[in-house]
C-alpha positions as CSV (number, residue, x, y, z in Angstrom):
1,X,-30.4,-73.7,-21.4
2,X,-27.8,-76.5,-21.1
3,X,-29.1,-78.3,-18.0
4,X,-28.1,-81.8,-17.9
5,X,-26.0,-81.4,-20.9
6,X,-22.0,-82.2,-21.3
7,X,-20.2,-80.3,-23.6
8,X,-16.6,-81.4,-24.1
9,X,-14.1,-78.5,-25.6
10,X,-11.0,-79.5,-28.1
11,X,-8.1,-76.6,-27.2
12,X,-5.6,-76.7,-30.1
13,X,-2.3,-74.5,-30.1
14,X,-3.4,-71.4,-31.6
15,X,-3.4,-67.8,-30.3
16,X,-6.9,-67.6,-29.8
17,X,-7.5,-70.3,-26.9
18,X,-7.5,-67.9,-24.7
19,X,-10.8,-66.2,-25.9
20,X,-12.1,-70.3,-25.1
21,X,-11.7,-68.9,-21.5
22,X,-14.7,-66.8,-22.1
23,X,-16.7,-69.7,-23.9
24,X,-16.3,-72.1,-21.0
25,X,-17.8,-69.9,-18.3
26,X,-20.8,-69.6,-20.7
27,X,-21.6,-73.1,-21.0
28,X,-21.3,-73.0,-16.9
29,X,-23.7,-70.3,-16.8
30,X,-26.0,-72.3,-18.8
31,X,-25.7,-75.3,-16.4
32,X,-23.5,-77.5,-18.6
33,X,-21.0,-80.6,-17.1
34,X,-18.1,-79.2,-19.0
35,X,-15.1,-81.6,-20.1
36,X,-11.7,-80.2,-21.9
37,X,-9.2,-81.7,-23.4
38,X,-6.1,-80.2,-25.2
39,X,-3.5,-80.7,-27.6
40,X,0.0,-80.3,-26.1
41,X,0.5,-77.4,-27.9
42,X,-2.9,-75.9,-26.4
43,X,-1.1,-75.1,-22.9
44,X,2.0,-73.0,-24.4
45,X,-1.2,-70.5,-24.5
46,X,-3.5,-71.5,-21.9
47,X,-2.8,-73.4,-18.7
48,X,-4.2,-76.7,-17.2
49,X,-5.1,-75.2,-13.5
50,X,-7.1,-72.4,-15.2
51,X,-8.8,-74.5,-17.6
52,X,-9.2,-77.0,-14.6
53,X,-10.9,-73.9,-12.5
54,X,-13.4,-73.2,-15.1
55,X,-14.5,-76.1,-15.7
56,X,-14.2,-77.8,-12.3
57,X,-13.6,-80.6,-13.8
58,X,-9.7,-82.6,-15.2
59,X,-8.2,-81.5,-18.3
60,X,-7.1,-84.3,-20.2
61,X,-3.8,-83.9,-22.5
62,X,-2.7,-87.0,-23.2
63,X,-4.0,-90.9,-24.4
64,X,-2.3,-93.1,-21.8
65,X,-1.8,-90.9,-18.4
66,X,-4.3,-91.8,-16.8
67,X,-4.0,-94.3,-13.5
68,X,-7.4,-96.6,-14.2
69,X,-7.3,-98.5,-17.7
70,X,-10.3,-97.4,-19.8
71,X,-9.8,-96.2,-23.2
72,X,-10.4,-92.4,-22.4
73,X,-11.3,-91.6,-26.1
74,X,-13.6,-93.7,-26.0
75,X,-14.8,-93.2,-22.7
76,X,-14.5,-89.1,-23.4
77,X,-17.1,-89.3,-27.0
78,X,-19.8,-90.8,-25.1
79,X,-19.9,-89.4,-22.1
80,X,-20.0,-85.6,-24.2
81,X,-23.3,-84.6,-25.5
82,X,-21.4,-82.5,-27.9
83,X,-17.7,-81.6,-28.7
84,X,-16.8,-78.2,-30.1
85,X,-13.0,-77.7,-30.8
86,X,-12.3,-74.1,-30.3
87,X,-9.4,-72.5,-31.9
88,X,-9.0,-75.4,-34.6
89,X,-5.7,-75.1,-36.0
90,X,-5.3,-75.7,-39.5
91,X,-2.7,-78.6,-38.4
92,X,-5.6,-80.3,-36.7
93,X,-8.6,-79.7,-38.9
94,X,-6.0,-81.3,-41.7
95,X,-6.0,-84.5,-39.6
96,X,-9.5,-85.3,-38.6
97,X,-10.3,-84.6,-41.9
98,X,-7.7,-87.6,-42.7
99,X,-8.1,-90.0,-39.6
100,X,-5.3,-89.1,-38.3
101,X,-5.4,-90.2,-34.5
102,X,-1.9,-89.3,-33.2
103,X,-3.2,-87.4,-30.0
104,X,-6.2,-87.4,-27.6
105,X,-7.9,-85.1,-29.0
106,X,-7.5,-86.3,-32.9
107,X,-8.6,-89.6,-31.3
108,X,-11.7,-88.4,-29.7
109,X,-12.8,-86.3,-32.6
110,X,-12.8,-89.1,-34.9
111,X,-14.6,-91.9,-32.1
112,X,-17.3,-88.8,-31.9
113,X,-20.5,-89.9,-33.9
114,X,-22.6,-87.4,-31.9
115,X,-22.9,-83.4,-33.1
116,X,-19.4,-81.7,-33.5
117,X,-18.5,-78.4,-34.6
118,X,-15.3,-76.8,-35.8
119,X,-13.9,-73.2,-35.2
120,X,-11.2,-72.8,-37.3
121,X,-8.6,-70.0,-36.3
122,X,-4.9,-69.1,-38.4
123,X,-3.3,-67.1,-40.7
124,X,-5.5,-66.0,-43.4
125,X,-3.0,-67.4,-46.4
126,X,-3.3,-70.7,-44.6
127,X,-7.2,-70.3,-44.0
128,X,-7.2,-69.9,-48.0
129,X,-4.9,-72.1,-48.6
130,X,-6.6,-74.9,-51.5
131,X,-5.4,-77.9,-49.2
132,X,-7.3,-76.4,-46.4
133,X,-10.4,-75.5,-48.1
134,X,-10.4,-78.9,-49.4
135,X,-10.0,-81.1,-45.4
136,X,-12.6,-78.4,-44.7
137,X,-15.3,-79.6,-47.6
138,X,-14.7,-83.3,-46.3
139,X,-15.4,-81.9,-43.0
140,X,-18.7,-80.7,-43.9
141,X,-19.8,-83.2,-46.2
142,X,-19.2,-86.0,-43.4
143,X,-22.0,-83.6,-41.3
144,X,-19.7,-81.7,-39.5
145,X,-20.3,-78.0,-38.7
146,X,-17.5,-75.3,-39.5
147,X,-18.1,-72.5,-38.2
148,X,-16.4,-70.2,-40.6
149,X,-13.6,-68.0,-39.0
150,X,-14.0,-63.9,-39.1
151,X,-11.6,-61.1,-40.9
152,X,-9.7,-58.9,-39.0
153,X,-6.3,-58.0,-37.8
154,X,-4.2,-61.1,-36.8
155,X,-1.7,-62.2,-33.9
156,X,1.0,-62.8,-37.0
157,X,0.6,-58.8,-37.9
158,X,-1.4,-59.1,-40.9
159,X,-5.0,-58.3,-41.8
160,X,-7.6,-61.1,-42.9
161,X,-9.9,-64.1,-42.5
162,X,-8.4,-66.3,-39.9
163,X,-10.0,-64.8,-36.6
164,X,-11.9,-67.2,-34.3
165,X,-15.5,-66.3,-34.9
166,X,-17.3,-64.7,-32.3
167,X,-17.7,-66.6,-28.7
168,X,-21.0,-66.3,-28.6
169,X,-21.3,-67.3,-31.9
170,X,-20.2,-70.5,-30.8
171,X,-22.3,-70.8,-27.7
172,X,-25.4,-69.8,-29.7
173,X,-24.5,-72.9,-32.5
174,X,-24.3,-75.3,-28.9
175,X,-27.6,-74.4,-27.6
176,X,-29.2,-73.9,-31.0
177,X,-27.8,-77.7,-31.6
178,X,-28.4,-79.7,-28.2
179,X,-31.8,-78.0,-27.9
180,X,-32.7,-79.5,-31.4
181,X,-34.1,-76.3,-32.6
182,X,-34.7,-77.8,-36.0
183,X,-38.2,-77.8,-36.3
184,X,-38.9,-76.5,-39.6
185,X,-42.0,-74.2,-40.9
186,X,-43.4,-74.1,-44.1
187,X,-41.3,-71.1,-45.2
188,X,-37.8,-72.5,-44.5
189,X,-34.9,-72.7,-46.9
190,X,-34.3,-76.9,-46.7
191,X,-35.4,-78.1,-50.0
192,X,-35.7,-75.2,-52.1
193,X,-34.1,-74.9,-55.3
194,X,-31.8,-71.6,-55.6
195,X,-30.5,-70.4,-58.8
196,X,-27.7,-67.8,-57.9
197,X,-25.8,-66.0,-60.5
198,X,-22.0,-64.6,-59.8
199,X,-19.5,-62.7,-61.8
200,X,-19.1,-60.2,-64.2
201,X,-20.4,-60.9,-67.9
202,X,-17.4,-61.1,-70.3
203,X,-18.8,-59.1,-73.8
204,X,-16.1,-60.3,-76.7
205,X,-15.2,-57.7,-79.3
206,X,-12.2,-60.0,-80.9
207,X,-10.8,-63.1,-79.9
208,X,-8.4,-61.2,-77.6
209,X,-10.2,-58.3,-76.1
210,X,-13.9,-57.9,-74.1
211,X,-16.1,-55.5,-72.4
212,X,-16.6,-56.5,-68.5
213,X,-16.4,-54.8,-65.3
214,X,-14.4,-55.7,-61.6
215,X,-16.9,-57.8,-60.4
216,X,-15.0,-60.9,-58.8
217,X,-18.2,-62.9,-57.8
218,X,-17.2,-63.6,-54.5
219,X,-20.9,-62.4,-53.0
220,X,-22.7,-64.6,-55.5
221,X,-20.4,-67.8,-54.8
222,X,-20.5,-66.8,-50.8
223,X,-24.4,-66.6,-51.3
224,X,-24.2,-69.9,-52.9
225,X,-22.2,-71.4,-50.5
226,X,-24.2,-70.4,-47.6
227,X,-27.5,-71.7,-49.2
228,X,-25.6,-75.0,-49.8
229,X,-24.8,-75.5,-46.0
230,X,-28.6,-74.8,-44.9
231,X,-30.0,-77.5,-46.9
232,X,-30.9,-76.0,-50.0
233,X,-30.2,-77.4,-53.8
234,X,-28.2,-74.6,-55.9
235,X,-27.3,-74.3,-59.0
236,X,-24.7,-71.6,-59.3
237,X,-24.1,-69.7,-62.6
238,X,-20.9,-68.1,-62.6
239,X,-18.3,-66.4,-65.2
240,X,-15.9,-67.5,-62.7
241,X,-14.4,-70.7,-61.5
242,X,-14.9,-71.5,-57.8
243,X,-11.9,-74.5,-57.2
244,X,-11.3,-72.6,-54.2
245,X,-14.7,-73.0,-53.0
246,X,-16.0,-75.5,-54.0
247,X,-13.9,-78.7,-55.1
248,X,-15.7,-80.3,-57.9
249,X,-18.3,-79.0,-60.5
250,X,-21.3,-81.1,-58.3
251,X,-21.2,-82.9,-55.3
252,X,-24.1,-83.7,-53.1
253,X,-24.3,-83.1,-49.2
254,X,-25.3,-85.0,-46.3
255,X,-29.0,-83.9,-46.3
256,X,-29.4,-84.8,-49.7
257,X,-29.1,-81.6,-51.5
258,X,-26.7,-80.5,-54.3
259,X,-25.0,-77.5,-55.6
260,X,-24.3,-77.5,-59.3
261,X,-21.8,-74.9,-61.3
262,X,-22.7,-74.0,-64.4
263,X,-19.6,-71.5,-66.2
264,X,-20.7,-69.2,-68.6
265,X,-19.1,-65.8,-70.3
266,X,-21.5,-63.2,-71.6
267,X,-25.0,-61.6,-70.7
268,X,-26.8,-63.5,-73.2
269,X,-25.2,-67.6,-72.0
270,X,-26.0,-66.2,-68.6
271,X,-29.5,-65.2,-69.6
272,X,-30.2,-68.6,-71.4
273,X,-28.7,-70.3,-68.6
274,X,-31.2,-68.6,-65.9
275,X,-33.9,-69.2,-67.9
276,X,-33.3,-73.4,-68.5
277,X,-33.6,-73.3,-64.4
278,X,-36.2,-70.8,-63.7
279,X,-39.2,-73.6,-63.7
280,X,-37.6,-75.6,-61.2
281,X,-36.5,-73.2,-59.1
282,X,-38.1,-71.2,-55.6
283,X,-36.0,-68.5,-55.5
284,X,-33.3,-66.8,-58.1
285,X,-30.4,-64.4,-56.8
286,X,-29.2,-62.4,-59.9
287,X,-25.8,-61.3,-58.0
288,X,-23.9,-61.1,-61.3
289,X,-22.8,-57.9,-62.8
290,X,-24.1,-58.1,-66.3
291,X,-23.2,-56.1,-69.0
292,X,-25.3,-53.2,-70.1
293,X,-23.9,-53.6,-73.3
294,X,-22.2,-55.5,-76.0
295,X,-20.6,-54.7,-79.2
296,X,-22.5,-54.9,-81.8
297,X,-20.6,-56.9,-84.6
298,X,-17.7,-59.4,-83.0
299,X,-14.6,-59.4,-85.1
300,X,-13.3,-63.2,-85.9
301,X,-9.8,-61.8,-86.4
302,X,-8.0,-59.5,-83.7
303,X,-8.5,-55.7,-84.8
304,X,-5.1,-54.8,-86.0
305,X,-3.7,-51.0,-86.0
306,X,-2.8,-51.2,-89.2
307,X,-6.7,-52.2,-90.6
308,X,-7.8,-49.6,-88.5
309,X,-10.0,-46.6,-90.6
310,X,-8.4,-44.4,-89.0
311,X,-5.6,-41.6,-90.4
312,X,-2.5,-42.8,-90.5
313,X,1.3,-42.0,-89.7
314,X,4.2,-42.4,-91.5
315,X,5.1,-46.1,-90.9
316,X,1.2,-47.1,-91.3
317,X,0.3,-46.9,-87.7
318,X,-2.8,-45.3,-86.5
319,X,-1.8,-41.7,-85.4
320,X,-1.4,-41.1,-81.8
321,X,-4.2,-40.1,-79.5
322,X,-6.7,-41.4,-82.6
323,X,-9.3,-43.4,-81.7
324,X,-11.3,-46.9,-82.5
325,X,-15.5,-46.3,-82.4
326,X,-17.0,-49.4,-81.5
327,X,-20.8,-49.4,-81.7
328,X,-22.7,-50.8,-78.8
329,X,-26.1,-52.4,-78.3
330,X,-28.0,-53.4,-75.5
331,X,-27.8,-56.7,-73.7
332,X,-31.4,-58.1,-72.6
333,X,-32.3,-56.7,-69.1
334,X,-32.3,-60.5,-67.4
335,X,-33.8,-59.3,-64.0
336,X,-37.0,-57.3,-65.1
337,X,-36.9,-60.2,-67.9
338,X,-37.4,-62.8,-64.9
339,X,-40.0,-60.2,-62.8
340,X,-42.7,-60.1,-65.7
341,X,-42.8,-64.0,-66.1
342,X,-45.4,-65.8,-64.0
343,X,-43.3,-66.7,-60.6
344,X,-45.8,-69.1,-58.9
345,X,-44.8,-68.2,-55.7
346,X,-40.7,-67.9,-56.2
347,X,-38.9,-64.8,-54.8
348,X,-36.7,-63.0,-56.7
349,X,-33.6,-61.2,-55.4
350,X,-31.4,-58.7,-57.9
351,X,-28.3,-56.4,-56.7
352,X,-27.2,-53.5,-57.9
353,X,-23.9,-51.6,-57.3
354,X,-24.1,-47.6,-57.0
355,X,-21.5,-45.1,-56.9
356,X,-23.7,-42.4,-55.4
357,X,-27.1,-41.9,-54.3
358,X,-27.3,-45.7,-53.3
359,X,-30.8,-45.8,-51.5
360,X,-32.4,-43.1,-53.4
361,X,-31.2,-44.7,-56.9
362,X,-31.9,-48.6,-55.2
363,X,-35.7,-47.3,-54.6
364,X,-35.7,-46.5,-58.3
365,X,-34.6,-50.0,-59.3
366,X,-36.5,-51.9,-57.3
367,X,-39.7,-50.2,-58.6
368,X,-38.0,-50.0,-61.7
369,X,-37.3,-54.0,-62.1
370,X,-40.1,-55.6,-59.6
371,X,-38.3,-58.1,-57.9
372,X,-39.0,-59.0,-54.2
373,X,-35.6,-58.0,-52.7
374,X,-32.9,-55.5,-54.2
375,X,-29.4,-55.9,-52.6
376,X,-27.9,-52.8,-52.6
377,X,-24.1,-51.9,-52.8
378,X,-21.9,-48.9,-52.6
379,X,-18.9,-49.3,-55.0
380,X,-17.5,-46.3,-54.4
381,X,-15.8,-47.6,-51.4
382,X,-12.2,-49.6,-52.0
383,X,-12.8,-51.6,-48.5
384,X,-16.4,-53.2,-49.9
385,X,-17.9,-54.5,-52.6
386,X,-15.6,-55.5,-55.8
387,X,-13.1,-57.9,-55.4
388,X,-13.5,-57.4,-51.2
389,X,-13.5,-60.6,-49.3
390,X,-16.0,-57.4,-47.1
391,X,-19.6,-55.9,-47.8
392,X,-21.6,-53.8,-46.6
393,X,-25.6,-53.9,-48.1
394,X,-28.9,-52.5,-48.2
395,X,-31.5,-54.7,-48.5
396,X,-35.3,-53.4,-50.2
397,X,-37.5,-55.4,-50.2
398,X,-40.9,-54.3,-52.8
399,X,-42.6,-52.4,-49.8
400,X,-39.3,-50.0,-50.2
401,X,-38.5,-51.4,-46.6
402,X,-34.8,-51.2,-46.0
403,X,-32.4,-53.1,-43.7
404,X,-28.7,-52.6,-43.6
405,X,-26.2,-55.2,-43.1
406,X,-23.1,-53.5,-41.4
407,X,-19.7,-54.1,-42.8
408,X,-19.0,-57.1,-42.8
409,X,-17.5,-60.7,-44.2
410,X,-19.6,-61.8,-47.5
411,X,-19.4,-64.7,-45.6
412,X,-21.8,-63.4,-43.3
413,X,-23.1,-60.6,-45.4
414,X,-24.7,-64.0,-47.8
415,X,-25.8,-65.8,-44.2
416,X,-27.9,-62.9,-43.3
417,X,-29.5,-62.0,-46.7
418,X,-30.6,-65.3,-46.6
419,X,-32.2,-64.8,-43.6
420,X,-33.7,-62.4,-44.6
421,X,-35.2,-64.2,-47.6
422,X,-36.6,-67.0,-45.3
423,X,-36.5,-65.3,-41.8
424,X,-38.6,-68.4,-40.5
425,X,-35.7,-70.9,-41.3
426,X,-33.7,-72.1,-38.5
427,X,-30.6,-70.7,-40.7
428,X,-29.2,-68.7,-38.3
429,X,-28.5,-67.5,-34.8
């Protein structure tokens, strides 16, 4: 698969560059010339003679040691076909994001104008860290490809994102790269316009109190994400702020394409704020948990106690264990809204979240609403769904075939249900 090819591996000093052990005799096995070079701190955790070994081939370390003069950063990015630095440490993903050059393999990374991609491994308060989300959007939007790190249980003792993704995750991404596998069909997700809503609806009652649910719309800003990164323009309709994800309102990527945040607050701004897109787009994710219902008058002044008609105690407070009736109405259904407009070809895509009975009761809804795909959740689990960074799905599509997506990061949960969505797009390996 990598005949003729050279792939040069960046080591940083992170736990996991021992698992690049494993990733180096792959690239052998697929016939690749492989170069490493290392960041001092890289061999407190792995050593030069093994690395040397594997690679049958010199491990460089530092700028100036070697005994010819030729600038071996230089000489280094254009001899590689591709580089892949494998664990990235957040210390060095901060400075090629900045320019910063103070070691070989800084140095390299930022003479490289040839396909590089990024593995990021650390602590998962420093993987979420704002700063480090932030080096990691310049990353990408200068055309380099992160792939993202996995959750699980860390060298530091806790439990999070900040794993080193999958070796042959890695080794996939090479091959999928240097082969250029990017010849696109007709069904493929470059291009398309995605309209992805996230959060739950916020249903006022007085200026201080609402109706809404736990929904933290990390799945619809994952999905959003994800769809970004392959090419596609989104426009992401949220009740919550991304800052973490995504550092300004619109920015526009190296392909060309753009994702847009649009805030709203309750079931009815996100309804008019699908609708103003639907048109334009080619496919619409309703991920949001939207109200069922609403009250049906909104106080302008906070409800006090006291003005409650309700019987009293001495004092003028409501009596204890007295209650406040607050008549509801329905909010508009936006889903089965959307599926009885003429789509001209775009694909719908609704959720829903189930305590019990989740494939009988998704059947039902899918019928029920008429969408192409329902993405079904169990909720009744604490280590998926709400305010998880984990998931764990069914996905129906309107032929009541099911697929399930094993627990997993929404991360990769919103990777593979796009997959699914355009399984002839080169999204994924």
């Amino acid at each position: 698969m990598l005949n003729g090819k050279t792939v040069l591996v960046g080591i940083t000093g992170g736990i996991a560059a021992y698992k690049v052990l494993d990733l180096i005799r792959k690239y052998k096995r697929a016939g690749a010339n492989v170069r490493v070079v290392c960041t001092p701190n890289a061999l407190e955790f792995v050593t030069k003679l093994t690395l040397q070994s594997l690679s049958q081939n010199e491990v460089a370390t530092e700028q100036f040691e070697i005994e010819v003069f030729k600038p071996e950063h230089i000489s280094c990015a254009e001899e590689a076909d591709i580089m892949v630095i494998a664990p990235a440490t957040a210390n060095t993903i901060s400075k090629i994001a900045n320019g910063i050059c103070d070691n070989l393999l800084t140095s390299i990374a930022c003479a490289f104008n040839k396909p590089l991609l990024i593995a990021p491994a650390m602590n998962c308060n420093m993987w979420e860290n704002k700063i480090i989300q932030e080096n990691i959007s310049k990353l990408e939007n200068s055309g380099i490809e992160i792939l993202s790190p996995e959750s699980g249980f860390l060298a530091c003792g806790t439990e999070g994102m900040g794993r080193l993704c999958n070796i042959d995750t890695i080794f996939e991404k090479t091959v999928e790269v240097l082969n250029n596998k990017k010849k696109l069909p007709k069904n493929n997700i470059l291009s398309k316009k995605i309209v992805i809503t996230a959060g739950g609806t916020i249903e006022n009652i007085d200026p201080v109190r609402y109706i809404s649910n736990y929904s933290s719309g990390k799945m619809g800003t994952a999905l959003a994400d994800a769809a970004y990164k392959q090419g596609a323009d989104v426009v992401l309709i949220t009740t919550k702020s991304t800052d973490n994800s995504f550092a300004q309102r619109e920015r526009v990527g190296e392909r060309g394409q753009s994702i847009k945040e649009i805030l709203v607050h309750s079931a009815l701004d996100m309804q008019s704020a699908v609708n103003a897109e639907f048109n334009t787009a080619d496919c619409i994710i309703m991920a949001a948990a939207v109200a069922d219902y609403r009250p049906k008058e909104l106080s302008t002044q906070k409800i006090k106690k006291e003005n409650s008609p309700l019987p009293l105690r001495e004092g003028g407070a409501a009596a204890p264990g007295e209650g406040l009736t607050l008549e509801l109405i329905q909010n508009p259904d936006i889903l089965h809204e959307l599926c009885q407009k003429p789509r001209n070809g775009k694909i719908i895509v609704g959720f829903c979240a189930e305590s019990e009975n989740l494939e009988k009761n998704a059947k039902e809804k899918i019928k029920r609403k008429g969408c192409d795909y329902l993405i079904a959740n169990d909720i009744s689990r604490s280590d998926i769904g709400f305010s998880s960074d984990e998931n764990e799905v069914l996905i129906i599509d309107k032929n009541l075939n099911i697929a399930k997506l094993e627990k997993a990061p929404k991360t990769v949960i919103a990777k593979k249900i796009l997959d699914k969505i355009y399984p002839s797009s080169d999204n994924f390996s």
